[in-house]
DRENBA-994244 format. One record per residue (C-alpha): x, y, z; residue number from 1; residue in three letters. Coordinates in steps of 0.001 Angstrom, whole numbers, plus 524288, in hexadecimal, padded with zeros to 5 digits. Layout:
<nodes>
<node x="X" y="Y" z="Z" i="NUM" aa="ALA"/>
...
</nodes>
This chain:
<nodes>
<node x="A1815" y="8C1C0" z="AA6E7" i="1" aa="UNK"/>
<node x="A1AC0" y="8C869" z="A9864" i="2" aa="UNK"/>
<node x="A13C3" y="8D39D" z="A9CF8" i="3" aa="UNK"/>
<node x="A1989" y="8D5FB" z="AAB9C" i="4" aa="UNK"/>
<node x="A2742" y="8D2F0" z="AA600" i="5" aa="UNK"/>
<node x="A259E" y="8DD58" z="A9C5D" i="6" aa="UNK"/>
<node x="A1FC0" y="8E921" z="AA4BA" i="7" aa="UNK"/>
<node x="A2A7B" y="8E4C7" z="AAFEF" i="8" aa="UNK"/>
<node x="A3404" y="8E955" z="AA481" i="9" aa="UNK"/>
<node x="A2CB2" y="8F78C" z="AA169" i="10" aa="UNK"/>
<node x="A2D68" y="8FA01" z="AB003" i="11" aa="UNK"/>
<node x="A3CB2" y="8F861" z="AB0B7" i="12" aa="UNK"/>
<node x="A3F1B" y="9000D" z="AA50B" i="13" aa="UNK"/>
<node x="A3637" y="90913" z="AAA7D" i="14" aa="UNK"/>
<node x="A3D3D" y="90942" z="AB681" i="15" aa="UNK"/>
<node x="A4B7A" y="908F8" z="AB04D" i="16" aa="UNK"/>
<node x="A479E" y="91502" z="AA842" i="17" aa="UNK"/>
<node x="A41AA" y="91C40" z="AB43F" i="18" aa="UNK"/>
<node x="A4E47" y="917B4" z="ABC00" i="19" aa="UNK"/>
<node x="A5812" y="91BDA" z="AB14C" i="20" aa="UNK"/>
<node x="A4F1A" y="92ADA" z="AAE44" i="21" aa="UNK"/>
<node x="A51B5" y="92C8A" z="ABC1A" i="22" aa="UNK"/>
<node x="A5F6F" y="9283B" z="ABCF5" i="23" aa="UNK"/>
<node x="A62C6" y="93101" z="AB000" i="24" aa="UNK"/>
<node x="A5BC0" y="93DE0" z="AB5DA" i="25" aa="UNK"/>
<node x="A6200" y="93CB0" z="AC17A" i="26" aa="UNK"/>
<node x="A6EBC" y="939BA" z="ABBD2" i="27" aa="UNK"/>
<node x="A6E25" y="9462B" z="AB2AF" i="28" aa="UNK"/>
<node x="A67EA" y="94EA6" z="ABDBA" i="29" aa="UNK"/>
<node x="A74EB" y="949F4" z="AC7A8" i="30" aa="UNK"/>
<node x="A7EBB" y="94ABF" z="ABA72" i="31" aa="UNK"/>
<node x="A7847" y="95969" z="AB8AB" i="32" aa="UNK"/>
<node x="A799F" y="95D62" z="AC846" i="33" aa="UNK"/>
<node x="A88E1" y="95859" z="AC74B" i="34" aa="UNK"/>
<node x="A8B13" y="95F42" z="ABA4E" i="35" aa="UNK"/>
<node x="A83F5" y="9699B" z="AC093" i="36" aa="UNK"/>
<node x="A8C54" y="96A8A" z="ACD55" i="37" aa="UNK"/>
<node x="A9963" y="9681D" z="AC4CD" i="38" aa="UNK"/>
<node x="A9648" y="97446" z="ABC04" i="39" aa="UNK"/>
<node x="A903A" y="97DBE" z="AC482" i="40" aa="UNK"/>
<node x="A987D" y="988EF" z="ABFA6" i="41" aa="UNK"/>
<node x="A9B71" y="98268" z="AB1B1" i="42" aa="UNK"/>
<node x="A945F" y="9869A" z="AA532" i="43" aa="UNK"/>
<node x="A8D1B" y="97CC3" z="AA053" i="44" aa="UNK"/>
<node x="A9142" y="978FC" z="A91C9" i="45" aa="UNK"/>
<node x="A854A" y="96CF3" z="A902C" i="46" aa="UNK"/>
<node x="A7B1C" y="976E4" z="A8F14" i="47" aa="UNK"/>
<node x="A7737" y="973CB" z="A9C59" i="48" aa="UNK"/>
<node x="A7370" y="97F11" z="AA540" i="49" aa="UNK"/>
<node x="A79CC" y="97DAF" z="AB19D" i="50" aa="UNK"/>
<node x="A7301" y="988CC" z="AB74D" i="51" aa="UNK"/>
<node x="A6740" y="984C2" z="AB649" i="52" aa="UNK"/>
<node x="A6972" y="9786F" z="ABF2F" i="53" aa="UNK"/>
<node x="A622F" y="97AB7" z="ACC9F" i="54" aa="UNK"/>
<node x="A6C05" y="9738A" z="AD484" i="55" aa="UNK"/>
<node x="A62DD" y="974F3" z="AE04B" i="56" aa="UNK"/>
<node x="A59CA" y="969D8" z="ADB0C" i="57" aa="UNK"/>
<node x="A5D32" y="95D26" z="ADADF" i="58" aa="UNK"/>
<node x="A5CFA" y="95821" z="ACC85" i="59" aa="UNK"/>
<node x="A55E0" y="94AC4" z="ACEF5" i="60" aa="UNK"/>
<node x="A4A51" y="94F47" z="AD753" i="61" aa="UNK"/>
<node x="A47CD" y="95B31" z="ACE42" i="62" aa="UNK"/>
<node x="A4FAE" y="95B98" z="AC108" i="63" aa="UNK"/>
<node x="A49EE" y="965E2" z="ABA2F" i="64" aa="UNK"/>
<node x="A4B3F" y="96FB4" z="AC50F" i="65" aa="UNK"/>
<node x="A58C0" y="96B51" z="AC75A" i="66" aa="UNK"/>
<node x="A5C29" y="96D5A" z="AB953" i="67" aa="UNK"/>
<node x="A543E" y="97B51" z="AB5BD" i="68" aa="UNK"/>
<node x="A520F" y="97FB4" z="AC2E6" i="69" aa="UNK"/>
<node x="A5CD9" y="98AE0" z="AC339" i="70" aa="UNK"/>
<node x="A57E1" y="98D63" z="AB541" i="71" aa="UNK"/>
<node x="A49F9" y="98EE9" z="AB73D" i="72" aa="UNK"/>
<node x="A4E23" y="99859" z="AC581" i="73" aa="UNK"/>
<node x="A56A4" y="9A18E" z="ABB88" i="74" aa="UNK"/>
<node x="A4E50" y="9A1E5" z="AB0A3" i="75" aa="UNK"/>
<node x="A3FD8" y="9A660" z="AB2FC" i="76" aa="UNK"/>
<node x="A360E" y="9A6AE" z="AA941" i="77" aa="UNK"/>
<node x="A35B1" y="9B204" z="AA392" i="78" aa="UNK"/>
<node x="A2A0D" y="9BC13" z="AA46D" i="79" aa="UNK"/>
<node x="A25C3" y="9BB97" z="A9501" i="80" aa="UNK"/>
<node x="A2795" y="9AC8D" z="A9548" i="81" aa="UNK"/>
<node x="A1F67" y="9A1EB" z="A981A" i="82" aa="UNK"/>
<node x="A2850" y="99886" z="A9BC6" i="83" aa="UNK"/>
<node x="A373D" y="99885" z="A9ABC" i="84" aa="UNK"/>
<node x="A4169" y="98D93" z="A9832" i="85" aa="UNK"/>
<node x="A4DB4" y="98ABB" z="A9234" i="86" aa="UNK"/>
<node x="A4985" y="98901" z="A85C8" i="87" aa="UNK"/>
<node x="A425A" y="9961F" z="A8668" i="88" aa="UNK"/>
<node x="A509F" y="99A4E" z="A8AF2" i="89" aa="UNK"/>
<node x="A57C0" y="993C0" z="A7F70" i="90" aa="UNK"/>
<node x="A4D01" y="99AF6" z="A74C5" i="91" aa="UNK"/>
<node x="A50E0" y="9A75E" z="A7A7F" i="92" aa="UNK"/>
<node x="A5FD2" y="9A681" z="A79E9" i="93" aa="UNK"/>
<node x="A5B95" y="9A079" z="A6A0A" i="94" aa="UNK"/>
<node x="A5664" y="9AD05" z="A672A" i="95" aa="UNK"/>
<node x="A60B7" y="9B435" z="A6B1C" i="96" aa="UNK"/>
<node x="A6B75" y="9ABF6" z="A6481" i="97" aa="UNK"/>
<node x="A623D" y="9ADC8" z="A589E" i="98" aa="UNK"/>
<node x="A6017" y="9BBA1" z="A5A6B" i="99" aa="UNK"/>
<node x="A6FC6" y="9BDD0" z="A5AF1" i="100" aa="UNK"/>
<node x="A717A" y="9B766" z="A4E78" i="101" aa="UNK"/>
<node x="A6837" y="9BEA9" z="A4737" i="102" aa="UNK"/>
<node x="A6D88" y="9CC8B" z="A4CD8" i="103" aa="UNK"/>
<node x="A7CBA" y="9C70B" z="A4992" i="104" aa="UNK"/>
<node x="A75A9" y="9C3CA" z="A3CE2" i="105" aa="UNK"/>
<node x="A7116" y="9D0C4" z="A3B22" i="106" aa="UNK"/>
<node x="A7D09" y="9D6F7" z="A3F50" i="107" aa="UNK"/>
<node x="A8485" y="9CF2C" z="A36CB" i="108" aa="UNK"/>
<node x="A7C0A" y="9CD4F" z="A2990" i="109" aa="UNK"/>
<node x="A8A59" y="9CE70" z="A20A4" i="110" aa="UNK"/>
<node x="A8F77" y="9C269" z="A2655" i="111" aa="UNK"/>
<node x="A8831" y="9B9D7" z="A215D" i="112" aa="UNK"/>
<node x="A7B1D" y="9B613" z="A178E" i="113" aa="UNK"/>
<node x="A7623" y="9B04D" z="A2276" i="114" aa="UNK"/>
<node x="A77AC" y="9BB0D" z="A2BCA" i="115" aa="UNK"/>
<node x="A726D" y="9C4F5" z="A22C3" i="116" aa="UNK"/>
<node x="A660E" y="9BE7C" z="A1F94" i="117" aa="UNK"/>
<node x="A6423" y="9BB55" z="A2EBE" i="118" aa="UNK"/>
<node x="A6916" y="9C84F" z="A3318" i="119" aa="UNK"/>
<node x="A6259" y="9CFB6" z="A27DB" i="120" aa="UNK"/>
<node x="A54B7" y="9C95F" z="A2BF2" i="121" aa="UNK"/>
<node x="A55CE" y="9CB74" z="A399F" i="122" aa="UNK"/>
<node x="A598F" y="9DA3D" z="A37E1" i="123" aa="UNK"/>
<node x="A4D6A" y="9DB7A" z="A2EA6" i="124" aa="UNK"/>
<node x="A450E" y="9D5E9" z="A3989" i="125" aa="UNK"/>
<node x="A4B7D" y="9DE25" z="A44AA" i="126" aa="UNK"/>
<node x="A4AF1" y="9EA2A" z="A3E41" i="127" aa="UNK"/>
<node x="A3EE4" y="9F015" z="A4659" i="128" aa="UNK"/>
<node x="A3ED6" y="9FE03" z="A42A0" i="129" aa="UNK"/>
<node x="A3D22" y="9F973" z="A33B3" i="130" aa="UNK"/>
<node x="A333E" y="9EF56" z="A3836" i="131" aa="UNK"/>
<node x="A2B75" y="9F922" z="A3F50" i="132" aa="UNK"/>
<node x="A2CF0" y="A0394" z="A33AB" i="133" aa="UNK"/>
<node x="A27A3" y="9F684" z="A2929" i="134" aa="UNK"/>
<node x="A1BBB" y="9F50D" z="A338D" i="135" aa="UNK"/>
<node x="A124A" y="9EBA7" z="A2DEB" i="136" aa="UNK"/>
<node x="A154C" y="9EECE" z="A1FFF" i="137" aa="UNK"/>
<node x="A1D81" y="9E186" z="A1C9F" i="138" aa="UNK"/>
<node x="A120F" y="9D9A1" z="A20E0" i="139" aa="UNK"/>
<node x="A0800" y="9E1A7" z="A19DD" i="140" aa="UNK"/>
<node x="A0666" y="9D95F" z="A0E11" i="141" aa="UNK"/>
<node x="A04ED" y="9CDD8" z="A1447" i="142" aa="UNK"/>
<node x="9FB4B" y="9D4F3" z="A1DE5" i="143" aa="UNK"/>
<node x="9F2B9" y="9DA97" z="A122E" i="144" aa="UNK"/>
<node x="9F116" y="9CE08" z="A0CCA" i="145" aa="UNK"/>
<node x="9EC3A" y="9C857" z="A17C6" i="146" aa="UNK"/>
<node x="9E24E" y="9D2A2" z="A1957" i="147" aa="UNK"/>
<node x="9DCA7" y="9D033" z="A0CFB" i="148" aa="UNK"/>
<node x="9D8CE" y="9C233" z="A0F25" i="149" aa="UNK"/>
<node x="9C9E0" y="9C193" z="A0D50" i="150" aa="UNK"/>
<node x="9C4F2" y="9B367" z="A0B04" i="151" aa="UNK"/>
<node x="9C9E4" y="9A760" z="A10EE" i="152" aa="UNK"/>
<node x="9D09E" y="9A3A4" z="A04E6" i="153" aa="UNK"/>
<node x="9DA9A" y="9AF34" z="A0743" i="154" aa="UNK"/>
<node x="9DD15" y="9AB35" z="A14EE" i="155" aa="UNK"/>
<node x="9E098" y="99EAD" z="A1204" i="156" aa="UNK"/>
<node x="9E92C" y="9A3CE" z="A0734" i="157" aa="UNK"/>
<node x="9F0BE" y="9AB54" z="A0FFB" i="158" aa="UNK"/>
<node x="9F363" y="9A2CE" z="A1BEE" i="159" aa="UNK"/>
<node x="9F8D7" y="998C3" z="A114D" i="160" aa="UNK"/>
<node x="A01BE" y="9A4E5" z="A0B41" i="161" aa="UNK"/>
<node x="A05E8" y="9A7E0" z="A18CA" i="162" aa="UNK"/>
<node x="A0820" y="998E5" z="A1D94" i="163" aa="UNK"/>
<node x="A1104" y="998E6" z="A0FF1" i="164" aa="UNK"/>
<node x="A1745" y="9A3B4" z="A175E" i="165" aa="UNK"/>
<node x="A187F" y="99DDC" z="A2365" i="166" aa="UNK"/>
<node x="A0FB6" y="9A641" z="A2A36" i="167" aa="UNK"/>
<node x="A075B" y="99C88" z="A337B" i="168" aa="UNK"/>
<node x="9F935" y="9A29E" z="A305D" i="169" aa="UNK"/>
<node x="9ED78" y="99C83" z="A3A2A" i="170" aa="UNK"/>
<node x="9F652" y="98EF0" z="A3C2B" i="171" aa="UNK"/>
<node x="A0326" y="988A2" z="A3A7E" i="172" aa="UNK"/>
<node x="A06F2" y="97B72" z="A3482" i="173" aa="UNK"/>
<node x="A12CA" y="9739B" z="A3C91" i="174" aa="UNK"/>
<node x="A1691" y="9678D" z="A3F6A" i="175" aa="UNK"/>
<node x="A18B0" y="9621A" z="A4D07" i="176" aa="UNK"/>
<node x="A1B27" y="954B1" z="A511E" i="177" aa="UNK"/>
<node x="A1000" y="94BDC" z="A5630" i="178" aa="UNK"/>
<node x="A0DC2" y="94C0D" z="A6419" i="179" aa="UNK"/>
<node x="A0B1E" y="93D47" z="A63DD" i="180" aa="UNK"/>
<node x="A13D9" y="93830" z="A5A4E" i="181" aa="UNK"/>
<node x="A20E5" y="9415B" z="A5998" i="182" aa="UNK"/>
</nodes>
């Protein structure tokens, strides 16, 4: 009796947990067609992209398509990509935040210690004529040595100099969380 008692228990908390998923997605998908309706020419200040809501779907037989649809129509991937998603969106508008802080940097090395050093560094590794006049000839030492390794002793020697360095030589040591225990 113990036993049928107990797995008549699992079941309704199984079933109370499928009930309430359902209830919640629902909820959210019929709060986020309202919200969508109500704002339809309203900025969205959340974060949310109201534009990208394909109204034509109805959010509880097909969520995602309801809530990316108009995004994935407008936004294609593109030809050099492999695939294409927000988060390949958000890394390219990073970069260019990024890259307009070091050019204000650069523009703007007196205004600050900070800005000099950034905007000093990025000007030294922008300036391509003076690159392309240096060639090869800043990595030349480092090139010669490694040309004159001849035993196995020497190799070694070197991919521990350049892993001092931070130069990943033949492999890489990381940590990453265990698949079965993270």
């Amino acid at each position: 009796m113990a036993a049928g008692f107990g797995s008549r228990l699992i079941t309704l908390r199984v079933m109370n947990r499928v009930r309430f998923g359902t209830v919640a997605v629902c909820g959210f998908a019929l709060a986020g067609a309202a919200l969508a309706q109500s704002t339809a020419n309203v900025e969205s200040h959340s974060g949310v992209d109201l534009s990208a809501i394909d109204k034509s779907v109805d959010p509880c037989e097909n969520f995602y398509q309801y809530a990316c649809g108009n995004w994935i129509k407008n936004n294609p991937i593109p030809p050099d990509e492999s695939g294409w998603g927000r988060f390949n969106e958000l890394f390219e508008r990073n970069q260019k935040v990024l890259r307009n802080i070091l050019e204000d940097s650069q523009q703007h090395q007196n205004r600050s210690l900070i800005d000099q050093e950034i905007g000093g560094f990025y000007e030294s590794c922008m300036d391509e004529p003076e690159i392309e006049k240096l060639g090869t000839t800043p990595l030349r030492p480092e090139l010669e040595r490694i040309s004159r390794i001849s035993n196995r002793q020497e190799l070694m020697d070197e991919i521990a100099r350049l892993h001092a360095r931070q130069v990943d030589v033949f492999f890489t040591f990381d940590s990453t969380p265990d698949p079965k225990n993270a």
